[in-house]
C-alpha positions in Angstrom: 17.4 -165.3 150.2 17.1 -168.4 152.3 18.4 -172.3 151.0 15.5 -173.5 153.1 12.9 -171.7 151.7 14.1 -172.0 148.5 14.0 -175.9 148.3 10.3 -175.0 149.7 9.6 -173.3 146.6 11.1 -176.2 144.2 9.2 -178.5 145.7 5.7 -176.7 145.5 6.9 -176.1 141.6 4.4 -179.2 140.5 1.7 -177.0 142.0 1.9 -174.0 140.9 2.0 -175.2 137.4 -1.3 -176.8 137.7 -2.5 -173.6 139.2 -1.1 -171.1 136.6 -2.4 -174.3 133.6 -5.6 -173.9 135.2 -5.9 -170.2 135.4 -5.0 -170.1 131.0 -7.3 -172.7 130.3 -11.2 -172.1 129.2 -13.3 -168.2 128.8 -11.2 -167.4 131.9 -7.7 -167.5 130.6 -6.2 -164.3 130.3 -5.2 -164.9 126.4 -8.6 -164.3 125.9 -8.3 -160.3 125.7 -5.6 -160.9 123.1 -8.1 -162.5 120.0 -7.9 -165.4 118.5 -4.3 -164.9 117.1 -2.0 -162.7 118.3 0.9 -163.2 116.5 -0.5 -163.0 113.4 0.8 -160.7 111.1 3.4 -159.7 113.5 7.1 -159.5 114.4 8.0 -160.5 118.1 10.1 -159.2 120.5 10.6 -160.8 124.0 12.2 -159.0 126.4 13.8 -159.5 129.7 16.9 -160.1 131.8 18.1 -162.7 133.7 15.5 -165.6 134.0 13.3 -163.6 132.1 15.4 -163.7 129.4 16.3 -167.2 129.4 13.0 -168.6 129.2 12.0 -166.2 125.9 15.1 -167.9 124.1 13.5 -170.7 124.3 10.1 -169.5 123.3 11.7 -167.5 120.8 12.9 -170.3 118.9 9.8 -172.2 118.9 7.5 -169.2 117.6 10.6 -168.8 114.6 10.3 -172.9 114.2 6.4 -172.0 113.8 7.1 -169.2 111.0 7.1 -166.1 113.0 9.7 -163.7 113.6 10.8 -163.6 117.2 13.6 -162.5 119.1 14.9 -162.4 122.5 16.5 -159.7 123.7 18.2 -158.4 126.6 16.3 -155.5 128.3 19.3 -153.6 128.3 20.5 -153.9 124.5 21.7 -150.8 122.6 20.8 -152.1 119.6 17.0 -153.1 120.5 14.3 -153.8 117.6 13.0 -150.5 116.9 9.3 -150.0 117.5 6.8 -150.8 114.9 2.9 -151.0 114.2 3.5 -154.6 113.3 5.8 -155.2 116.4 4.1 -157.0 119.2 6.5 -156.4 122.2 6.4 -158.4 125.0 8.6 -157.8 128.3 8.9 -159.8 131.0 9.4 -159.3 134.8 8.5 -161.8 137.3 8.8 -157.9 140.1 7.2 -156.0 137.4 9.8 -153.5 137.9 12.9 -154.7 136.6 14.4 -151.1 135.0 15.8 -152.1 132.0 12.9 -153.7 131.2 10.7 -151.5 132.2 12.2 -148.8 130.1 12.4 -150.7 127.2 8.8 -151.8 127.1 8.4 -148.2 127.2 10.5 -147.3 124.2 7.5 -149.7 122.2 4.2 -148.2 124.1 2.5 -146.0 121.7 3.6 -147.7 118.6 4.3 -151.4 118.9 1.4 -153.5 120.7 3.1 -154.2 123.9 2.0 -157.3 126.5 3.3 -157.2 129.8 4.4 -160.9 131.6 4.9 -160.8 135.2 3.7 -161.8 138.9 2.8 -158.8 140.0 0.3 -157.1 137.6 -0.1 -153.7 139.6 3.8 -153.0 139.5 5.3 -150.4 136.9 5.6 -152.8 133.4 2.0 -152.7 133.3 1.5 -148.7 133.0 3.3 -149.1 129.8 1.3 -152.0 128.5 -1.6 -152.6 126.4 -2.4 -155.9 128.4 -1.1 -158.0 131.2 -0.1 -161.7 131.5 -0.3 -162.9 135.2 2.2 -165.3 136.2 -0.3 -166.6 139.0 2.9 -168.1 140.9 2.5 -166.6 144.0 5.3 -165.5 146.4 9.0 -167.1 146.3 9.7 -167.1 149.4 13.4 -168.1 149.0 14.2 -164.9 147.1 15.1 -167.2 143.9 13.2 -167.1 140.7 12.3 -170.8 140.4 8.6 -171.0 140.6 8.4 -167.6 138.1 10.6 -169.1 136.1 8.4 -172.0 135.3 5.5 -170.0 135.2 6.6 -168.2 132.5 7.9 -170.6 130.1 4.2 -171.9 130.4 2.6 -168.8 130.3 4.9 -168.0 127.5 4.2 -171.0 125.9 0.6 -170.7 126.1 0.8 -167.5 124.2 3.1 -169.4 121.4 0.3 -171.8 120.7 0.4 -174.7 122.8 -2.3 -176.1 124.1 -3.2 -176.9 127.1 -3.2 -180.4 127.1 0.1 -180.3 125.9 1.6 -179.1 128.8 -0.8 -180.6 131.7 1.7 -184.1 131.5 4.6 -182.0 133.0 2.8 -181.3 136.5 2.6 -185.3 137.1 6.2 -185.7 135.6 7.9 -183.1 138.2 5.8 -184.0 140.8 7.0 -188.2 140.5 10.5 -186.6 139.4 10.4 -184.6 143.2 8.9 -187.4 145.1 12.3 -189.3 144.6 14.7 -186.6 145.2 16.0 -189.4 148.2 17.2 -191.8 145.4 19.3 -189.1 143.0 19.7 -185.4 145.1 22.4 -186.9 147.5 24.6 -188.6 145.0 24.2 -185.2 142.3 25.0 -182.9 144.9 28.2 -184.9 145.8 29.5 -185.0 142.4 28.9 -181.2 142.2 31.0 -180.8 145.1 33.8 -182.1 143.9 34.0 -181.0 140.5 37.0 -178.8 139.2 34.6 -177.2 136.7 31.1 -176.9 135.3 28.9 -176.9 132.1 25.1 -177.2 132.3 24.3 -178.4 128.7 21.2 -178.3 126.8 19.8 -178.3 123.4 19.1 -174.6 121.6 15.6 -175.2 121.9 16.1 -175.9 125.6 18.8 -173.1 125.8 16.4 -171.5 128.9 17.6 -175.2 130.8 21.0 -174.9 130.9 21.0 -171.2 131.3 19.2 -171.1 134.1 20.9 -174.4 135.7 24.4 -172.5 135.9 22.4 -169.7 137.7 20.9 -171.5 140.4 24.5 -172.8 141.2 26.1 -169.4 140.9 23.1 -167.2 143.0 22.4 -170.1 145.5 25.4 -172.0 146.8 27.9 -169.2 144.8 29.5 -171.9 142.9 30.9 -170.6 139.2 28.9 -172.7 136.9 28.3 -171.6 133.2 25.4 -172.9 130.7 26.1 -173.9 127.3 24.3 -175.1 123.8 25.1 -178.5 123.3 26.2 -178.5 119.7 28.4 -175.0 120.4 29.7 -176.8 123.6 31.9 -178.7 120.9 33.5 -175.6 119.9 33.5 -173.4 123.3 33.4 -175.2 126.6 35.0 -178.7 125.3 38.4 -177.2 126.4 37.8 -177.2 130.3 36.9 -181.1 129.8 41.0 -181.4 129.6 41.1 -180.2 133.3 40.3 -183.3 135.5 37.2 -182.9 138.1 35.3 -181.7 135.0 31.4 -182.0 135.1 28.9 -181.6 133.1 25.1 -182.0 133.4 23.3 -182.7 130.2 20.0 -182.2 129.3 19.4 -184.4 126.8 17.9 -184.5 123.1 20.5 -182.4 121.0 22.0 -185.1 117.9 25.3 -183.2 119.3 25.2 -185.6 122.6 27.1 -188.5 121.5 29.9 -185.5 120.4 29.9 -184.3 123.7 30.0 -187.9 125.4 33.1 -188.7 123.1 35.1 -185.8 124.8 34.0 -187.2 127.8 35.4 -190.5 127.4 39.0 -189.4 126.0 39.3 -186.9 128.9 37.4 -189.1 131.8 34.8 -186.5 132.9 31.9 -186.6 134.8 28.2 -186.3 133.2 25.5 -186.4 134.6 22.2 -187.2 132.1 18.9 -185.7 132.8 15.7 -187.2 131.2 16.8 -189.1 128.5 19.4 -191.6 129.1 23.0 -191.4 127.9 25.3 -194.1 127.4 28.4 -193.9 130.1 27.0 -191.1 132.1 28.0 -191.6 135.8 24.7 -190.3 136.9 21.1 -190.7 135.1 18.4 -188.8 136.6 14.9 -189.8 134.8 11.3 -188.4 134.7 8.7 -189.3 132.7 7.7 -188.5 129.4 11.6 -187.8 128.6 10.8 -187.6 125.0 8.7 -184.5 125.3 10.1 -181.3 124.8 7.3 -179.5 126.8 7.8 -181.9 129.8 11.4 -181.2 129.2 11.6 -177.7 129.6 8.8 -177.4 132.5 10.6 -179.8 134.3 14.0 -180.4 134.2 15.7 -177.5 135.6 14.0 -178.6 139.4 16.7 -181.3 138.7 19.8 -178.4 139.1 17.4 -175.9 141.7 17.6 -178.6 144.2 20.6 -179.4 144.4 21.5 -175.7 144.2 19.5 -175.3 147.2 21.0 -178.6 149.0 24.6 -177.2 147.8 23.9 -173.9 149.9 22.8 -174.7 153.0 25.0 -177.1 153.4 28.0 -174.0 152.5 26.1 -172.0 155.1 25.8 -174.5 158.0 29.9 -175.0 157.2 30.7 -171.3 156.9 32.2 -171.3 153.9 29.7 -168.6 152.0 31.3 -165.5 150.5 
């Protein structure tokens, strides 16, 4: 793992989406081999760990939102969906040989139709696969599942139904977004410093933001950072806002914001908005197309990498990493 490289990979994020967009789009795409639809007729399982698993909660919800039944589920549940002629399984492995996953892809092979999603289609999930989903992301060289992590909320998203058009607008958005890292990355990665605690928040249908936010803080710069629905931050999280040197960065577009920013006002703590603008926040980091939830959740979480990657080299070059 290596801060340097890491920021490397964030910043050739706007690329690779293009490149994985352009590799599902037309005869070529991979979906092809699938039919026409699917998910028709079927119940869905995602399943993954870590990253993985973030980004199928938030594909999860939008296949339920579309009238499917879909779940995420951790690779290593004992109390998994059972297999099922009318269970499509899908597991999810950026290595393509993340045990648990692995194995529980297995449990489905034989009965359940099962879809492997990963970037590296020779490894282990696909022997226990009816068909493979590249990720097309190529190698992350900083050893932190950024790049894969994008690639497969889009290639995720691809097989949910979106179209391809949809989701083209997010490679412009990051790339303008990355291009002025000079004007908002110094002044977010000092107000991460000196926080006492905190919250990445995010809408549920954005759950995979906030999620995997807090992780890039806690497997870059070792920081203890924790992601957190927006509406159940109200109920959960709301009580380290009394400490002071509480932040928390919001992704917005949840109608619990304005609940969250009221906290923040009685108790003084920091928030820093990403996307949409939100009245009183200390910081507002914009992109375009804020209104979109697929530019949303392609984009935003280069917002947190970065400065995760900033955040650690800077602990390295002062010695003070664990």
């Amino acid at each position: 793992m290596n801060p340097d490289r890491f920021m490397d990979d964030i910043l050739a994020e706007p690329e690779t989406l293009e490149r994985v967009l352009a590799g599902y789009a037309g005869p070529g795409s991979p979906l092809v081999a699938l039919g026409s639809d699917p998910l028709q007729g079927r119940r869905v399982v995602l399943i993954g760990m870590g990253s993985s698993r973030f980004a199928a909660l938030t594909v999860a919800g939008l296949l339920r939102v579309r009238g499917i039944t879909a779940v995420a589920e951790y690779a290593s549940t004992d109390t998994p969906v059972m297999p099922a002629a009318d269970v499509l399984a899908i597991g999810i492995s950026a290595s393509g040989t993340t045990e648990e996953t692995v194995q529980a892809l297995a449990r489905h092979c034989g009965t359940s139709r099962t879809i492997a999603v990963t970037n590296a289609p020779d490894a282990r999930l696909r022997e226990v696969a009816d068909h493979v989903l590249p990720l097309l992301a190529g190698r992350e060289h900083g050893g932190v599942a950024c790049r894969t992590f994008q690639a497969t909320l889009a290639v995720l998203l691809r097989l949910a139904g979106a179209a391809h058009e949809e989701l083209v607008p997010a490679v412009a958005a990051q790339a303008a977004l990355l291009d002025r890292r000079d004007e908002w990355l110094a002044p977010l990665t000092a107000m991460l410093e000196g926080a006492h605690a905190i919250n990445t928040v995010a809408p549920a249908a954005r759950l995979s933001s906030a999620l995997q936010s807090a992780l890039m803080l806690r497997e870059g710069p070792r920081i203890p950072a924790y992601g957190a629905e927006t509406g159940d931050w109200l109920h959960v999280d709301v009580y380290l806002s009394k400490y002071p040197g509480y932040l928390a960065v919001l992704f917005g577009g949840s109608r619990y914001d304005e609940g969250l920013m009221e906290w923040a006002r009685e108790r003084g703590s920091t928030v820093v908005a990403v996307g949409r603008p939100v009245q009183d926040a200390a910081l507002h980091i914009s992109f375009d197309r804020p209104d979109d939830p697929y530019v949303c959740t392609l984009v935003e979480t280069s917002v947190v990498e970065l400065a995760a990657a900033d955040w650690w080299r800077r602990r390295l070059q002062a010695g003070a990493m664990p």
